[in-house]
MMTF fields as JSON, N, C-alpha, C and O atoms, coordinates in Angstrom:
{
  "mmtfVersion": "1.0.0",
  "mmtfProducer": "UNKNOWN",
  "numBonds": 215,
  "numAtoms": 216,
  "numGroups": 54,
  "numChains": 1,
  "numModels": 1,
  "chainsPerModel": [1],
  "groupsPerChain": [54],
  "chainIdList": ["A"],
  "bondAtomList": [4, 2, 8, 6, 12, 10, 16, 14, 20, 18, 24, 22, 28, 26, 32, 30, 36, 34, 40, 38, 44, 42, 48, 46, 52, 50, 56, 54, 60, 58, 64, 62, 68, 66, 72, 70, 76, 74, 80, 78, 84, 82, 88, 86, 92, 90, 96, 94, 100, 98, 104, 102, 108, 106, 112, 110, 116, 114, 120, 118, 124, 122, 128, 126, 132, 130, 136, 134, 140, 138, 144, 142, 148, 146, 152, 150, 156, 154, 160, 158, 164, 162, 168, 166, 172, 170, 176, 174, 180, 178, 184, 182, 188, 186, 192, 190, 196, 194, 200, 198, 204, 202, 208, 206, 212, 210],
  "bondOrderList": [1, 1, 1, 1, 1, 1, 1, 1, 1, 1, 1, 1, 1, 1, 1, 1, 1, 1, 1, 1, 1, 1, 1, 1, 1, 1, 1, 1, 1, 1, 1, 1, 1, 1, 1, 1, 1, 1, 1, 1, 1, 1, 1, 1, 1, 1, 1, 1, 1, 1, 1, 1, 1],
  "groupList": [{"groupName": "UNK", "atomNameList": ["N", "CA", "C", "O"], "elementList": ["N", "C", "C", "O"], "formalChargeList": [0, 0, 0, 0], "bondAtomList": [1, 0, 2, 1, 3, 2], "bondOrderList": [1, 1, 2], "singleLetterCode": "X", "chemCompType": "L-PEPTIDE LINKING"}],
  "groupTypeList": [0, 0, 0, 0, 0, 0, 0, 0, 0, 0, 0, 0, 0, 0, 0, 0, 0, 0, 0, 0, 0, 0, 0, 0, 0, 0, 0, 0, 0, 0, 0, 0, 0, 0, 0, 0, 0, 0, 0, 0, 0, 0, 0, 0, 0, 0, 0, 0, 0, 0, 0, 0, 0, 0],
  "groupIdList": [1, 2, 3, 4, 5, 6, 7, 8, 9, 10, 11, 12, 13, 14, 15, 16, 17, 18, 19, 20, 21, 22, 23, 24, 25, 26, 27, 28, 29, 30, 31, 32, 33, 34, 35, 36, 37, 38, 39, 40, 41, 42, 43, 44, 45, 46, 47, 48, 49, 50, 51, 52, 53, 54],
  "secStructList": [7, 6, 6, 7, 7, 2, 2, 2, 2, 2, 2, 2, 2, 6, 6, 2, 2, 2, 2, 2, 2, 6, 6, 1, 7, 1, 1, 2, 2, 2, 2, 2, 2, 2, 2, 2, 2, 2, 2, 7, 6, 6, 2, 2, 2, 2, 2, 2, 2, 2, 2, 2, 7, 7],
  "xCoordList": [106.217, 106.543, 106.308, 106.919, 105.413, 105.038, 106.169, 106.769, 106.546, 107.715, 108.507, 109.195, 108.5, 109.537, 110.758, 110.61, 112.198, 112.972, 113.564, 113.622, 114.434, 114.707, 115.554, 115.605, 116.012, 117.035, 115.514, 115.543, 114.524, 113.495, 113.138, 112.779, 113.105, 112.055, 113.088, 112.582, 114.542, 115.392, 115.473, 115.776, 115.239, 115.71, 114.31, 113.864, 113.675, 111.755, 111.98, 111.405, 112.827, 112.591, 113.939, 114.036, 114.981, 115.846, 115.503, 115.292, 115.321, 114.801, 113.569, 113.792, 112.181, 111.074, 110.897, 110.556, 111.131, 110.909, 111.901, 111.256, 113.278, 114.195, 113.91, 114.383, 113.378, 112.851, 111.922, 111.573, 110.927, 109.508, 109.893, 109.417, 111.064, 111.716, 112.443, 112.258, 113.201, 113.843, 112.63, 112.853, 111.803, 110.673, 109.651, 109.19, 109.447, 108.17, 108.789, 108.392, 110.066, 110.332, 109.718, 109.659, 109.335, 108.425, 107.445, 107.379, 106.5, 105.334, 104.546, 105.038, 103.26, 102.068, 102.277, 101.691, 103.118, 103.803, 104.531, 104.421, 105.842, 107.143, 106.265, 106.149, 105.702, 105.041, 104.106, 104.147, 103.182, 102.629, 103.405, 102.932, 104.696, 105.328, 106.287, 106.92, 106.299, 107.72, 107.127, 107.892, 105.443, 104.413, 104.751, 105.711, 104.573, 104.371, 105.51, 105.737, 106.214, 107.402, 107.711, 108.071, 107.602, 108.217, 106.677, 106.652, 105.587, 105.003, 104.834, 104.2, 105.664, 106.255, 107.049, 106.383, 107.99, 108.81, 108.473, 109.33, 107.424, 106.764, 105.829, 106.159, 104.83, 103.356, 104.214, 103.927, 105.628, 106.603, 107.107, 107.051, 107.533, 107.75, 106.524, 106.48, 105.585, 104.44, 103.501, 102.838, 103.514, 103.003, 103.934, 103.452, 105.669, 106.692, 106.236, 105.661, 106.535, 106.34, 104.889, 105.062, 103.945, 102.775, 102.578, 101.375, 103.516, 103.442, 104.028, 103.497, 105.749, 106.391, 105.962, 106.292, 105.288, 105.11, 103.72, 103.51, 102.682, 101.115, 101.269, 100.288],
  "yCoordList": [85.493, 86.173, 87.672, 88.514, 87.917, 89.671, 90.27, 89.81, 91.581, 92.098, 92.202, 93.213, 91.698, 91.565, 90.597, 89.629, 91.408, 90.154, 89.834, 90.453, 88.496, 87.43, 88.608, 88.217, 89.716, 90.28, 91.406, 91.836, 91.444, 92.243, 91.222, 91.43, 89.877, 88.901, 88.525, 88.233, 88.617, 88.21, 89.376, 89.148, 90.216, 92.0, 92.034, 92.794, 91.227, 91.297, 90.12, 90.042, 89.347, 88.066, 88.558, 88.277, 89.346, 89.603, 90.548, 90.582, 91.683, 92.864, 93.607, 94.581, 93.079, 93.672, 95.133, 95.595, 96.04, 97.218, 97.311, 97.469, 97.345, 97.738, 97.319, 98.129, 96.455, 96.329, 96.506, 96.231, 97.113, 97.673, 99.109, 99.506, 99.942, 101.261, 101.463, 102.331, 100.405, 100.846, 100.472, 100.997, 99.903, 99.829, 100.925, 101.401, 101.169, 102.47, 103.533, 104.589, 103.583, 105.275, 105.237, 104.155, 106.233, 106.464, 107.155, 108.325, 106.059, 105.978, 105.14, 104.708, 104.992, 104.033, 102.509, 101.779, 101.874, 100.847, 100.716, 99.651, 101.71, 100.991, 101.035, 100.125, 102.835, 102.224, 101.309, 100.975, 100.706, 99.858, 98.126, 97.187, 98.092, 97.393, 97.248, 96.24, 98.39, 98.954, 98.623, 98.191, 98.811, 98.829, 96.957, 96.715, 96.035, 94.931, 94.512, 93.809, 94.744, 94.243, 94.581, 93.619, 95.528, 95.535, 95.052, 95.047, 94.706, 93.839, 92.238, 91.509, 91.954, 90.735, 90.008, 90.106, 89.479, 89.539, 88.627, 88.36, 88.079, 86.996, 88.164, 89.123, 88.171, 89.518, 90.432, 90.705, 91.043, 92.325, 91.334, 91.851, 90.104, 89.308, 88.908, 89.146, 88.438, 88.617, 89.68, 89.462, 90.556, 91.744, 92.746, 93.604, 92.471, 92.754, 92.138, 92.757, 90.743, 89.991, 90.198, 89.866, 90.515, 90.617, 91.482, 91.669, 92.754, 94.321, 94.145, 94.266, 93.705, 93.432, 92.5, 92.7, 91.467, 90.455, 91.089, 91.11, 91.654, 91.921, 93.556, 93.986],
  "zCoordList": [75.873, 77.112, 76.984, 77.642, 76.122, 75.912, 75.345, 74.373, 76.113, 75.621, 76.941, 77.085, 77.475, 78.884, 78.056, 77.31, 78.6, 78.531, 79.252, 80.314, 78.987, 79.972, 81.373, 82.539, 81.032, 82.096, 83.292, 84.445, 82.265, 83.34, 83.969, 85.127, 83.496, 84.506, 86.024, 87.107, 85.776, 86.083, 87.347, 88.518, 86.956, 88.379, 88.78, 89.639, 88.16, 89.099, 90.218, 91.303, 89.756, 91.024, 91.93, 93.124, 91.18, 92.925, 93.389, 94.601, 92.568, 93.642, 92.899, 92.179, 93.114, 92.073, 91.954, 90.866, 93.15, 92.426, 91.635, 90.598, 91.216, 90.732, 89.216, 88.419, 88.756, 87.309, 87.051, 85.903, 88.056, 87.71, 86.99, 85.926, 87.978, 88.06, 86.389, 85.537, 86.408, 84.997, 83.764, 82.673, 83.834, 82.735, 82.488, 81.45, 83.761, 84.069, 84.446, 83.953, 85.534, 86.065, 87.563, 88.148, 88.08, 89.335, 88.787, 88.41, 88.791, 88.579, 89.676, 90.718, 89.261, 90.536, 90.335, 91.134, 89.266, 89.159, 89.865, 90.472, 90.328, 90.788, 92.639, 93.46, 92.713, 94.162, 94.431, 95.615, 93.733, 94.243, 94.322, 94.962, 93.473, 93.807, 94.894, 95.205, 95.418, 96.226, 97.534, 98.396, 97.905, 99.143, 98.598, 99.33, 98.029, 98.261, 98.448, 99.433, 97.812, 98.262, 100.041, 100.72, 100.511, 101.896, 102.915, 104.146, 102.062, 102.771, 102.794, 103.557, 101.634, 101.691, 100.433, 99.402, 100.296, 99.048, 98.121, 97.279, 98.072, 96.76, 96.68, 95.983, 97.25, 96.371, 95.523, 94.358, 96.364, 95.039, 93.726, 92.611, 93.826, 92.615, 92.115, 90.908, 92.503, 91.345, 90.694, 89.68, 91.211, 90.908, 90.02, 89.28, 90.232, 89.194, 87.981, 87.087, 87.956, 86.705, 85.836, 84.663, 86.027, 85.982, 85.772, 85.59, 85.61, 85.395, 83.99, 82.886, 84.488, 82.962, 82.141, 80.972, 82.356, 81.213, 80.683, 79.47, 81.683, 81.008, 79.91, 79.304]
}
């Protein structure tokens, strides 16, 4: 599972920016998660997980 653990995969599926934020900060990670997420709430959970797990 890379170096993600079980509690980042866990704050990517309830609220994805919020564990993009504590991994990266504000950076072009948490916004480009933050834009998918409020354009729809599965694209912000896979694009979370896929940030933290890659």
């Amino acid at each position: 599972m890379g170096n993600a653990t079980v509690v980042d995969v866990l704050l990517a599926i309830i609220l994805p920016p919020l564990g993009v934020f504590l991994r990266f900060g504000c950076h072009v990670e948490f916004w480009i998660c933050l834009l998918l997420t409020f354009l729809g709430y599965i694209p912000g959970i896979i694009y979370a997980i896929y940030v933290l797990v890659g």
